[in-house]
One Martini backbone bead per residue (centre of mass of N, CA, C, O) as a GRO file, in nm:
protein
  129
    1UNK     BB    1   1.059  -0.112  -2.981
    2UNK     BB    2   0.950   0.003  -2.677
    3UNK     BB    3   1.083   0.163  -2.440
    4UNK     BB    4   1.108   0.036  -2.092
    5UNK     BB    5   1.032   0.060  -1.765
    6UNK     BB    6   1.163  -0.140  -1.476
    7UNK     BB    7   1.103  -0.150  -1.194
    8UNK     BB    8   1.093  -0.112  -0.877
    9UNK     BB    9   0.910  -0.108  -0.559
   10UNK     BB   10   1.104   0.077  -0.335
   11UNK     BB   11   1.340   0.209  -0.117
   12UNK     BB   12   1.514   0.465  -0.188
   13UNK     BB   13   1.755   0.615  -0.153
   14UNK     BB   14   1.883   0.846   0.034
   15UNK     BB   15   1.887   1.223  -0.095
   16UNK     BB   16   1.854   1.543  -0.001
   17UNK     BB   17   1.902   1.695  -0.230
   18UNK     BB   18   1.732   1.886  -0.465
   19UNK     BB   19   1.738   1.745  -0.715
   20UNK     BB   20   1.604   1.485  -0.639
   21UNK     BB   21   1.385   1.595  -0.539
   22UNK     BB   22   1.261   1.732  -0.771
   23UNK     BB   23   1.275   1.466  -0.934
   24UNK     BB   24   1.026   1.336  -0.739
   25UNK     BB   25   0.830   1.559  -0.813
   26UNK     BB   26   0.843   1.483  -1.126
   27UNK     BB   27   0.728   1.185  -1.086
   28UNK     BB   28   0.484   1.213  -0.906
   29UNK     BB   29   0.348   1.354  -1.102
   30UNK     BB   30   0.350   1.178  -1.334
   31UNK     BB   31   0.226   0.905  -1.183
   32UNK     BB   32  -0.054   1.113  -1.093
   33UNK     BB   33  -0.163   1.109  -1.374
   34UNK     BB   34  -0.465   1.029  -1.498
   35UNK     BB   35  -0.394   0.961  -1.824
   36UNK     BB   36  -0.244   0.670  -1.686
   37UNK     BB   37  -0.303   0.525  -1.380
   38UNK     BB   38  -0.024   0.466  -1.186
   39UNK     BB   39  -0.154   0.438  -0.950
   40UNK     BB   40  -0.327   0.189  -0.989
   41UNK     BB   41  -0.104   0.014  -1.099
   42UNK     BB   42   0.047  -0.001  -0.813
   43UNK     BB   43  -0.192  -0.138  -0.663
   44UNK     BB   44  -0.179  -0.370  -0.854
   45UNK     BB   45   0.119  -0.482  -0.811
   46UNK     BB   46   0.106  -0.533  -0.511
   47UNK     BB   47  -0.121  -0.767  -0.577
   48UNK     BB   48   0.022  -0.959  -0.728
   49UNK     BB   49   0.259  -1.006  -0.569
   50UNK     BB   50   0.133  -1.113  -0.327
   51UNK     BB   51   0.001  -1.357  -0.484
   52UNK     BB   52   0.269  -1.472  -0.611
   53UNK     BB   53   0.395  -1.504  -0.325
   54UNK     BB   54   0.189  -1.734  -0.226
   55UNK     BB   55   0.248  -1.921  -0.439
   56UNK     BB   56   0.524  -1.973  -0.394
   57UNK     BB   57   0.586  -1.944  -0.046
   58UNK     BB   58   0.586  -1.624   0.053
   59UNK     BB   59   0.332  -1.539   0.193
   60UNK     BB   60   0.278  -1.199   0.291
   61UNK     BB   61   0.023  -1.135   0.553
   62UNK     BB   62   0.177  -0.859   0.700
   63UNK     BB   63   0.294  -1.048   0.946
   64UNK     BB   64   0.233  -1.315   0.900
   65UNK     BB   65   0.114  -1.583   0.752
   66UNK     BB   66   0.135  -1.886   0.610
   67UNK     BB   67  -0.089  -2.152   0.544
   68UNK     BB   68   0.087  -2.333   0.765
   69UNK     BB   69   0.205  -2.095   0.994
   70UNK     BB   70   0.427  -1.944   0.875
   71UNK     BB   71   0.673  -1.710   0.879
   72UNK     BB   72   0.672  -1.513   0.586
   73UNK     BB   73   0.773  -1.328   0.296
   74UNK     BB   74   0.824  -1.178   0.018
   75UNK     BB   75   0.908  -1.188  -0.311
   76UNK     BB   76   1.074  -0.955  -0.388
   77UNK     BB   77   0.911  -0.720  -0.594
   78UNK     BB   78   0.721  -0.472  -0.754
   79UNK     BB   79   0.632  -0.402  -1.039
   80UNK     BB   80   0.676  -0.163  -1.325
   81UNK     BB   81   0.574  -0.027  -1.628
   82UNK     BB   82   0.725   0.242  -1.787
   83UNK     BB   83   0.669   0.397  -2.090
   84UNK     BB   84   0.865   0.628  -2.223
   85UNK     BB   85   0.646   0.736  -2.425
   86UNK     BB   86   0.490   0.860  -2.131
   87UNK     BB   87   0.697   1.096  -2.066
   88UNK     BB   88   0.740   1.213  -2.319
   89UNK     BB   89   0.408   1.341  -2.332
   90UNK     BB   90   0.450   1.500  -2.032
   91UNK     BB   91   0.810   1.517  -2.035
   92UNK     BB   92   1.053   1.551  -2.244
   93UNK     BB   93   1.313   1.671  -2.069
   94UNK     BB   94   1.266   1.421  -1.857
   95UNK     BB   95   1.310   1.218  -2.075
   96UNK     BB   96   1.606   1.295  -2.159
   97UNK     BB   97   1.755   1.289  -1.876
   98UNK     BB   98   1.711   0.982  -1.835
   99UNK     BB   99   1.884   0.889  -2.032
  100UNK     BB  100   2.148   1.096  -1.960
  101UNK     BB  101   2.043   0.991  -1.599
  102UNK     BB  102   1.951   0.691  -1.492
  103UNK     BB  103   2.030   0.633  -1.197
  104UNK     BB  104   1.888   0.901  -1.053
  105UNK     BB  105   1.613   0.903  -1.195
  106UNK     BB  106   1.500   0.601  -1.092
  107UNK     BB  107   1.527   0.693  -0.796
  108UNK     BB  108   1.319   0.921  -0.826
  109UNK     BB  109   1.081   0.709  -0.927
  110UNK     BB  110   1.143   0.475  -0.688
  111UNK     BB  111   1.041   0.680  -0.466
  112UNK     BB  112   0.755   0.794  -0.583
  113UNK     BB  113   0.644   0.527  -0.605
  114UNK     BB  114   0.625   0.433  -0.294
  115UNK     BB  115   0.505   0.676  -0.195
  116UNK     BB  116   0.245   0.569  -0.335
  117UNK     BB  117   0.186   0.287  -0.232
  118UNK     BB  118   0.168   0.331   0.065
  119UNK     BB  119  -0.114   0.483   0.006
  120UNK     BB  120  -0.248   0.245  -0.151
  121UNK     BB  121  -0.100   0.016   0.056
  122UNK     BB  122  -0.031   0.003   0.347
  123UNK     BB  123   0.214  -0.150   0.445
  124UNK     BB  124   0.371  -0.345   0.253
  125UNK     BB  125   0.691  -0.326   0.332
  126UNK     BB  126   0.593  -0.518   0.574
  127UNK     BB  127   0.615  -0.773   0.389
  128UNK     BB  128   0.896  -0.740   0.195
  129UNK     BB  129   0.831  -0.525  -0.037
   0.00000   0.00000   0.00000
């Protein structure tokens, strides 16, 4: 089965490093390219979620209220599939980097999607998600 990578849609730790900004620029490149389509696929993802949000008792509202009245936040995260056979036909030796330090790779690349939501979605961060 093909491996993918389930991201968290969050705002990653700060880490003003060079290497770290670089790494998310070349995901941010990575993310914005067209023929994979994955900013609109962010703003999918985060519109699921905030629906999932309220089917659930979550809330969502952007700091409004649910259906009841009450104040409450979303659940969880956004997420994204991204799957590595997609790095890899954009950028094989990002994608093999990515295995080799998938923890640093991971934090570049939900930077880069975060970045990408804000874009996408303004003010998402401040519902909760």
């Amino acid at each position: 089965p093909p491996l993918n990578i389930l991201l968290n849609i969050t705002m990653a730790a700060s880490n003003n490093s060079n290497s770290l900004i670089e790494l998310r620029a070349s995901y941010d490149e990575f993310l914005r390219a067209e023929r994979f389509g994955y900013a609109d696929r962010i703003g999918t993802a985060i519109d699921d979620h905030i629906q999932r949000s309220v089917r659930k008792g979550g809330g969502g509202g952007g700091g409004g209220s649910a259906a009841d009245g009450s104040s409450s936040s979303l659940i969880g995260h956004p997420r994204l599939r991204v799957p590595l056979s997609d790095l890899r036909s954009h950028d094989a030796r990002l994608s093999n980097a990515l295995r080799r330090d998938p923890l640093r790779h991971i934090r570049a690349l939900e930077s880069a999607a975060h970045e990408i939501a804000l874009e996408e979605r303004p003010g998402y961060d401040n519902k909760g998600g």
